[in-house]
C-alpha positions in Angstrom: 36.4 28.7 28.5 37.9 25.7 26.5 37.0 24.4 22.6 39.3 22.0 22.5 37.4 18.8 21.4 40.0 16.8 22.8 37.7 17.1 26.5 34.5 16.3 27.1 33.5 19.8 28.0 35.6 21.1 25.4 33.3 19.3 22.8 30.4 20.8 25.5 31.0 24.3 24.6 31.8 24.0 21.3 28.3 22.3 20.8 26.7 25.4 22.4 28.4 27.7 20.8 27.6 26.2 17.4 23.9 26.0 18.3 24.1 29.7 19.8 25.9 30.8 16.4 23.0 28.5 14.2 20.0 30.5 16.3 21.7 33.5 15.5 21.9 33.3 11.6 18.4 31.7 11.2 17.1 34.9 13.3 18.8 36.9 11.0 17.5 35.1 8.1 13.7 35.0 9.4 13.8 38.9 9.7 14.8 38.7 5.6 11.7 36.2 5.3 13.8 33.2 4.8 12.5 30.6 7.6 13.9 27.5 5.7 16.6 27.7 7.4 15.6 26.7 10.8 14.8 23.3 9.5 18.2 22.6 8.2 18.7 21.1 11.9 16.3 18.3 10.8 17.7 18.0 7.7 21.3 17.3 8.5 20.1 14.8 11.3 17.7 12.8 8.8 20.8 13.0 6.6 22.7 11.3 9.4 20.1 9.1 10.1 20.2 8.0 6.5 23.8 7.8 6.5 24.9 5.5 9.6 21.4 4.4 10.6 19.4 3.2 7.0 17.2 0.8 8.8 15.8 3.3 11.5 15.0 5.9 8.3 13.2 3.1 6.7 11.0 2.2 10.1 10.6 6.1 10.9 8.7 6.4 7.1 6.9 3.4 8.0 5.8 5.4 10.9 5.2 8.5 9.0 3.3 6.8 6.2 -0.2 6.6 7.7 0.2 10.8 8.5 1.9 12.0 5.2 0.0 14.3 3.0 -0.1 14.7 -0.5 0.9 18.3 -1.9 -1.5 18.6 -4.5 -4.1 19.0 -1.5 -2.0 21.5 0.0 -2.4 23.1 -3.1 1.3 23.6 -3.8 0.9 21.9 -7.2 3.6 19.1 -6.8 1.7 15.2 -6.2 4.0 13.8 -3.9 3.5 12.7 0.0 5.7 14.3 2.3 7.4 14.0 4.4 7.8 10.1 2.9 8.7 10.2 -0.7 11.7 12.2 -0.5 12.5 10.3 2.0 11.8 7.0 0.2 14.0 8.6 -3.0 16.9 9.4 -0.6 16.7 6.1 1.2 16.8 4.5 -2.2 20.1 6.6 -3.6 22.0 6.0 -0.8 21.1 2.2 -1.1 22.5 1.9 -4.8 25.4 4.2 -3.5 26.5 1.7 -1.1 26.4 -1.4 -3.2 28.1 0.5 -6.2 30.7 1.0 -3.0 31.3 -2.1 -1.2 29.1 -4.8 -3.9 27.5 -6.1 -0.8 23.9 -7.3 -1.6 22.8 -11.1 -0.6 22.3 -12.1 -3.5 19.5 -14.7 -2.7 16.9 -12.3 -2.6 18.0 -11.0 -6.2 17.7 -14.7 -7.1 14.5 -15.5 -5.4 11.8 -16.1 -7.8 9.1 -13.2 -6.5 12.1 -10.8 -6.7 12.6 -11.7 -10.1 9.3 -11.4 -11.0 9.3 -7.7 -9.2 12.1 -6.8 -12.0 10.6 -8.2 -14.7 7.7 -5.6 -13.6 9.9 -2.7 -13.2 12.1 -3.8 -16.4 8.5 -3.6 -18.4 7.6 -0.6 -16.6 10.9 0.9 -17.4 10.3 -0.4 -21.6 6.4 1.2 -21.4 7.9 4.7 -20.9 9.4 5.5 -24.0 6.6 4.7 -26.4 4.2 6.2 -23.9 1.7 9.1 -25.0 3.0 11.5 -21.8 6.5 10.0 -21.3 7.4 12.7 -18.7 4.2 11.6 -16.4 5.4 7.6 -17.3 9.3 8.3 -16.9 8.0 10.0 -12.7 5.3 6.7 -12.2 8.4 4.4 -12.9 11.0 6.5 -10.5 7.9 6.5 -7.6 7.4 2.9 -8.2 11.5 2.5 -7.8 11.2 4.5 -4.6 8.7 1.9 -3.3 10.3 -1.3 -4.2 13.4 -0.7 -3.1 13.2 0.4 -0.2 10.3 -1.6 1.0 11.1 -4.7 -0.9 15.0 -5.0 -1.8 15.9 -3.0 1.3 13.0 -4.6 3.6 14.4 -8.1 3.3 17.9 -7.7 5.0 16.1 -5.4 7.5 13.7 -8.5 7.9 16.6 -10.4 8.4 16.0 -9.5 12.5 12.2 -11.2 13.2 12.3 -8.2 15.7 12.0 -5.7 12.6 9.1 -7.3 11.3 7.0 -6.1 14.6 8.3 -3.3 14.2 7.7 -2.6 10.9 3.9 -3.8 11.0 3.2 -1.8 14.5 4.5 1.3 13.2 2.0 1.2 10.6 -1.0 0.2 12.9 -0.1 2.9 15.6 -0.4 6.2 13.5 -2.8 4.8 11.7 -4.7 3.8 15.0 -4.6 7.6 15.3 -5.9 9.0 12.5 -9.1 6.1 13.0 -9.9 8.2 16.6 -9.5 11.4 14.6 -11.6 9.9 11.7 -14.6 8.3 14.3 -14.5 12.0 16.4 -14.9 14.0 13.2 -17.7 11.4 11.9 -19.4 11.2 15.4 -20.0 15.4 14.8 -21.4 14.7 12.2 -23.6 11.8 13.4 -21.9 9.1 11.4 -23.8 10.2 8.3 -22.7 8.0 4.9 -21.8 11.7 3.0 -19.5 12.4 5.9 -18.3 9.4 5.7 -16.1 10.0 2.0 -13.4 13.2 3.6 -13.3 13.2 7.3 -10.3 11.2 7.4 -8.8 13.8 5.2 -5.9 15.3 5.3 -4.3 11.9 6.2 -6.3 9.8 3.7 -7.7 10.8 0.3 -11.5 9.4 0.7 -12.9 6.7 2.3 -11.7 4.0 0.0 -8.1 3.9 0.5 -8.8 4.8 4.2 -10.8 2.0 4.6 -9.2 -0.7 2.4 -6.1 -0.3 4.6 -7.6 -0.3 8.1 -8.9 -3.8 6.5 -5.3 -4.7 5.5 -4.1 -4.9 9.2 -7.0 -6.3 10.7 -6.0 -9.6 10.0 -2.7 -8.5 11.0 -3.4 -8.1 14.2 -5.5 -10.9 14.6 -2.2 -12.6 14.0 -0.2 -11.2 16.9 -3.2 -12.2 19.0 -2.6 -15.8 18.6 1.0 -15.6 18.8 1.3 -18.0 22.2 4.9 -16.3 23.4 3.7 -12.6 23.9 1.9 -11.5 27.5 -1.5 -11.5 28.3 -1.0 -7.8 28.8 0.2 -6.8 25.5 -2.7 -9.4 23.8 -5.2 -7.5 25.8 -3.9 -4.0 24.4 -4.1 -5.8 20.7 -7.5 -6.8 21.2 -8.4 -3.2 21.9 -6.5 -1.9 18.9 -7.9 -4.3 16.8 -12.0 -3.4 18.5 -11.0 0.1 16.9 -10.0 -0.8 13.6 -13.4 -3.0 13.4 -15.2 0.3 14.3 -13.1 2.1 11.8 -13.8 -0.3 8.6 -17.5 -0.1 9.7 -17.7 3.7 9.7 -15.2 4.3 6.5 -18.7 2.9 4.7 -15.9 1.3 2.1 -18.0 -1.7 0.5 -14.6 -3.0 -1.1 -13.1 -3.3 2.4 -15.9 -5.3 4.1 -15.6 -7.3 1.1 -11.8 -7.7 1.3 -12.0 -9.1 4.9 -14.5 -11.7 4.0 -12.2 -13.2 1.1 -9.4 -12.6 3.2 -11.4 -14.9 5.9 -12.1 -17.5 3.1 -8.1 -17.6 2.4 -7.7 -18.2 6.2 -10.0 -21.0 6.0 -8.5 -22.5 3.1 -4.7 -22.7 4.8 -6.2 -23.7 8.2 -7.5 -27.0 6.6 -5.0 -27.6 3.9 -7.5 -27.6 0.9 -5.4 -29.0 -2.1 -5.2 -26.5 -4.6 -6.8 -28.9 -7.4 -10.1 -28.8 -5.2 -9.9 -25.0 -5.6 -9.6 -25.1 -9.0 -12.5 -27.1 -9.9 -14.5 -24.8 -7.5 -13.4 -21.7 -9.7 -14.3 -23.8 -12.9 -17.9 -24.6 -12.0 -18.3 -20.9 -10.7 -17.0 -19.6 -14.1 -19.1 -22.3 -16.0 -22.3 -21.0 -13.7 -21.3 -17.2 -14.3 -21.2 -17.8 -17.9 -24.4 -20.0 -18.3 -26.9 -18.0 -16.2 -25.0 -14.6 -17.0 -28.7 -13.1 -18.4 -30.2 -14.2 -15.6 -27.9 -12.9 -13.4 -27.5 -9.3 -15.0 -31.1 -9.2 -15.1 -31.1 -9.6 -11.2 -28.4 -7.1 -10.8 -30.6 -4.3 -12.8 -33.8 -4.9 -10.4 -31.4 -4.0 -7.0 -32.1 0.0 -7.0 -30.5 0.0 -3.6 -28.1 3.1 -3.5 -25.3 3.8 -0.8 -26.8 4.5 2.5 -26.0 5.5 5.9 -27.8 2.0 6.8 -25.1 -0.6 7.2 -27.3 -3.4 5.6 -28.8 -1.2 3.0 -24.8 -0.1 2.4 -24.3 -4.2 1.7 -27.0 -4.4 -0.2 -26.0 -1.8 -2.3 -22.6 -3.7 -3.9 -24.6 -5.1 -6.2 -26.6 -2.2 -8.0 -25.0 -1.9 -11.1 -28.3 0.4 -12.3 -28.5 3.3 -10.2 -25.6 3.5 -8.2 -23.6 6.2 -8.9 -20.1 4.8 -7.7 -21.1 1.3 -8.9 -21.6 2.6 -12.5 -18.7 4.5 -12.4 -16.7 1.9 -11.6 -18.1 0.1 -14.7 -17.3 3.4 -17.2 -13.5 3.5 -16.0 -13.2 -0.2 -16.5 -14.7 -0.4 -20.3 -12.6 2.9 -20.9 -9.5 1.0 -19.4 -10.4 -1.9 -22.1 -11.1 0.4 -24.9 -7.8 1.8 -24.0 -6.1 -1.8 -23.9 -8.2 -2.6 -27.4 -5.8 0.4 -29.2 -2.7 0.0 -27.5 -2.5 -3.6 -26.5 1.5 -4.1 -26.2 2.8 -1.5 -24.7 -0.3 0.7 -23.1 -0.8 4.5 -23.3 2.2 4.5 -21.2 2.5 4.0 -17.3 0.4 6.6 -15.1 -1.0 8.0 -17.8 -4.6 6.5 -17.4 -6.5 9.4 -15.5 -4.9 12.0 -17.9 -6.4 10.4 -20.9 -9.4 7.9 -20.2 -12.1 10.6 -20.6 -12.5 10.1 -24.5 -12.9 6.6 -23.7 -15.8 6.9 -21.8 -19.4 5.5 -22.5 -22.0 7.6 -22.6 -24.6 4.9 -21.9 -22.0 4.8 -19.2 -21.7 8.3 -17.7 -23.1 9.2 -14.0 -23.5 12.4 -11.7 -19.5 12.0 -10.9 -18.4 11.7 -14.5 -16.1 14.0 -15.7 -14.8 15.0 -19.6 -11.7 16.7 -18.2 -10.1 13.7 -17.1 -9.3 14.6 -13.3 -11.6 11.9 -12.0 -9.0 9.8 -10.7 -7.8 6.3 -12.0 -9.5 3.2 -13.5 -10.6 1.8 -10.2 -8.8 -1.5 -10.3 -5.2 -2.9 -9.9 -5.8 -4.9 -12.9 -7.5 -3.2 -15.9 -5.0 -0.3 -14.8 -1.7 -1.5 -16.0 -3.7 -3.4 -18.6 -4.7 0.1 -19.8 -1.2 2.2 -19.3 1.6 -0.9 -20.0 -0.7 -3.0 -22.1 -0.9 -6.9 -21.8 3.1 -8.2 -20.4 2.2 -5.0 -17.8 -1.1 -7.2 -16.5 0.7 -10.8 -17.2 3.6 -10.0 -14.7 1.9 -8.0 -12.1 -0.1 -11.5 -12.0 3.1 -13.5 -11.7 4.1 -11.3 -9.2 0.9 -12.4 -7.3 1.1 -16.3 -8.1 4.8 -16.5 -6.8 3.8 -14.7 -3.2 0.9 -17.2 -2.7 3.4 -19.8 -4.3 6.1 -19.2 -2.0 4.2 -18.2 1.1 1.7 -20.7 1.7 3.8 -23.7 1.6 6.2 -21.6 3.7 3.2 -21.4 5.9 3.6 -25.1 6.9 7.7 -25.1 6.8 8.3 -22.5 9.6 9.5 -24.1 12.5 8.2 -21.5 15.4 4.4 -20.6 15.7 5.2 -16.8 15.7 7.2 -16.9 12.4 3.9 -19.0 10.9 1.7 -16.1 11.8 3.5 -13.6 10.8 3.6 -15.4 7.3 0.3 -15.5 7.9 -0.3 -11.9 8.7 1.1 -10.8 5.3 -0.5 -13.6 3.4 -4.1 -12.3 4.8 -3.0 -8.6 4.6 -1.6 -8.7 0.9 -5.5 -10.7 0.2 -7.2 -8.1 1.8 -5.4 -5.3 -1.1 -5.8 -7.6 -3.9 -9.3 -8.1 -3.3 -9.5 -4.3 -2.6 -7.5 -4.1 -5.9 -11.1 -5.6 -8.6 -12.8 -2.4 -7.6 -9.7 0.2 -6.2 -6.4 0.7 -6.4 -3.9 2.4 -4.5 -0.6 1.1 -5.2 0.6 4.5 -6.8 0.7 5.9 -3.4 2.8 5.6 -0.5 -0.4 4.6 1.8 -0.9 1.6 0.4 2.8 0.6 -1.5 4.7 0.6 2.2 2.6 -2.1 3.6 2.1 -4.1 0.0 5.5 -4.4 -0.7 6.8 -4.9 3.0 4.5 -7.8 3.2 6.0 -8.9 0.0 9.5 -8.3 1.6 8.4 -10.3 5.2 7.7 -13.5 2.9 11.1 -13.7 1.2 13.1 -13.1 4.3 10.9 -15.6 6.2 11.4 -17.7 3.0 15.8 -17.5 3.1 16.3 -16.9 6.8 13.9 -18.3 9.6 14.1 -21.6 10.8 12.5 -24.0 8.6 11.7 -28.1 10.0 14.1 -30.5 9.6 11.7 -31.8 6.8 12.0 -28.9 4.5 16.1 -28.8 5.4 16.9 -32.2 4.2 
């Protein structure tokens, strides 16, 4: 027998005889209780992945994403997702690795105005740590949120570079996740779609219902998309429709208010680029709703205090529920976190308690006028329930101001974009991420999610789909001259 590697079945037996000598150790090992080992296969071929094949490890988290589970709720103490996050932190060192190599980075995308505006984030995130009252929970927020945004913004863009990997990016979200929905609906359907049921039986792949729910509504519109795409088979649009009849079942059953909402302003948005509604006619819509909301505010709260309608496992009385803000228990609660975020902002307006630090240290700020049957003093009831008075809270009032510019330069750059792209496919997949990113910032007044990977892969990608559509699809002759 030959181990020359100089033959192909040279290089033959000296792979089986490395394998033979690998099975050999780890049994060794495993009879000394040290079963790690057998996974060091995996190991060195995500390393090589990693290594020579960045853009598949990027896709294969996307895929993951949807089925990772948090640690803290496998009770191993550490609050990270695996398997993603290490991945996402790997993915991320061997990005800066290679450009500190070869300086090769288009350097459009670091020029783009929404990228800008994503560093001028991270810059103040970065600023917000070292005043902050728990700088060693601030310093790991800001390192998570890098592990996001690069990969899944600065990396995502040259991997959106090929239209193909935008697909695939957005279908390797929806296909686990299209999973976990028939899990969710069986495990609901045992327990007769009750509402209770309704908040942990899509654990252990979602938290509670909320963020399950809020991104089942982010791809709905998504796939709406691909079904109007005109160059893809009957066949394939007839296996979308059925994917998205199950995600429509799925946001029904997740009982997530905030999602059905989402959908509904996400529609509106649709509406508004369909028929090209200038934005001035927007504006003076928003101006006589905010001149209305401030006028007949009394009447209005007073109208809101007579709806006693509490959650329910009836779908209308579930709607009608959104608007008790006198009994309902998550309603009012939503309202406490809120007014301790702002109390919070009130005493630490420039630079925030410090970034992450909100759940840790809201409890004092709570109102007892305020408190409900979920309340807690101990501070482990979560976050403040919004994507806004969050930051506001934790990185104080440039935190809020550029997570806002962030938005206002998506919708800046990707509407108009909207009408630029020269093929129909490339216009609705603009579109899918401009509907998808509405349905999270919507989600985002009574939720947020964004410090997980659940919801940061998709946000961010979308982000990422926009500004490669933005410097490298075809644009009409129009736009080029």
């Amino acid at each position: 027998m030959t181990f020359s590697l100089a033959t192909e079945q040279g290089k033959t037996n000296t792979f089986y005889l490395v394998m033979a000598a690998f099975v050999a150790i780890a049994s060794v090992a495993s009879a000394f209780e040290f079963y790690y080992l057998w996974g060091l296969p995996l190991v060195v071929a995500v390393v090589g992945i990693a290594l020579f094949k960045l853009d598949w490890l990027l896709l294969g988290i996307v895929f993951f994403t949807p089925l990772s589970q948090n640690l803290e709720q496998l009770e191993f103490g550490l609050g990270v997702y695996l398997p993603t996050e290490p991945l996402m932190f790997g993915a991320m060192l061997i990005f800066f690795a290679k450009v500190l190599y070869d300086w090769k980075y288009d350097m459009r995308i670091l020029k783009h105005p929404l990228s800008i505006a994503i560093l001028l984030n991270l810059v103040w995130i970065l600023i917000c740590v070292f005043p902050s009252e728990l700088p060693l929970v601030s310093f790991k927020f800001f390192v998570s949120r890098m592990w996001f945004v690069v990969p899944f913004f600065f990396m995502a863009v040259l991997l959106f570079k090929d239209s193909k990997n935008i697909d695939r990016f957005l279908w390797l979200y929806i296909i686990p996740l299209g999973g976990v929905i028939i899990y969710t609906v069986i495990n609901h359907a045992i327990r007769g779609f009750e509402e209770k049921p309704a908040h942990w039986v899509m654990q252990p792949f979602y938290k509670d219902h909320t963020s399950y729910g809020g991104l089942i509504a982010f791809y709905i519109p998504v796939i709406l998309c691909f079904l109007w795409i005109k160059k893809i088979r009957a066949t394939a649009k007839i296996q979308f429709f059925l994917v998205l009849i199950l995600f429509i079942v799925g946001v029904i059953f997740s009982y997530t208010r905030a999602a059905w909402l989402s959908l509904v302003g996400a529609l509106l948005v649709a509406l508004v680029i369909h028929w090209r509604i200038h934005i001035k006619y927007l504006l003076a819509v928003a101006a006589f709703a905010l001149f209305l909301l401030f006028n007949l505010q009394t009447e209005i709260m007073q109208k809101l205090e007579k709806n006693r309608q509490d959650s329910s496992g009836d779908l209308s009385e579930h709607v009608e529920s959104m608007s008790n803000v006198a009994t309902d228990a998550s309603n009012v609660e939503r309202l406490n976190r809120w007014n301790a975020a702002l109390d919070m902002f009130a005493e630490r307006p420039v630079f925030g308690h410090g970034p992450g630090t909100y759940s840790f240290l809201y409890a004092p700020y709570q109102h007892s006028s305020l408190l409900t049957i979920i309340s807690t003093n101990f501070g482990d009831g979560g976050n403040a329930h919004s994507e806004y008075f969050g930051p506001l809270a934790e990185t104080g009032v440039l935190g809020l101001v550029t997570f806002l510019i962030i938005i206002f330069l998506f919708y800046y750059t990707s509407i108009p974009l909207y009408y630029k792209l020269e093929e129909q496919s490339m216009k609705l997949l603009n579109l899918a991420a401009i509907l998808g990113i509405t349905t999270y910032l919507i989600h985002g007044f009574l939720n947020n999610f964004l410090d997980t990977d659940k919801a940061s892969v998709p946000f961010w990608g979308c982000m990422a789909i926009v500004v490669a559509l933005d410097l490298y699809a075809e644009k009409t002759k129009k736009t080029l001259n």
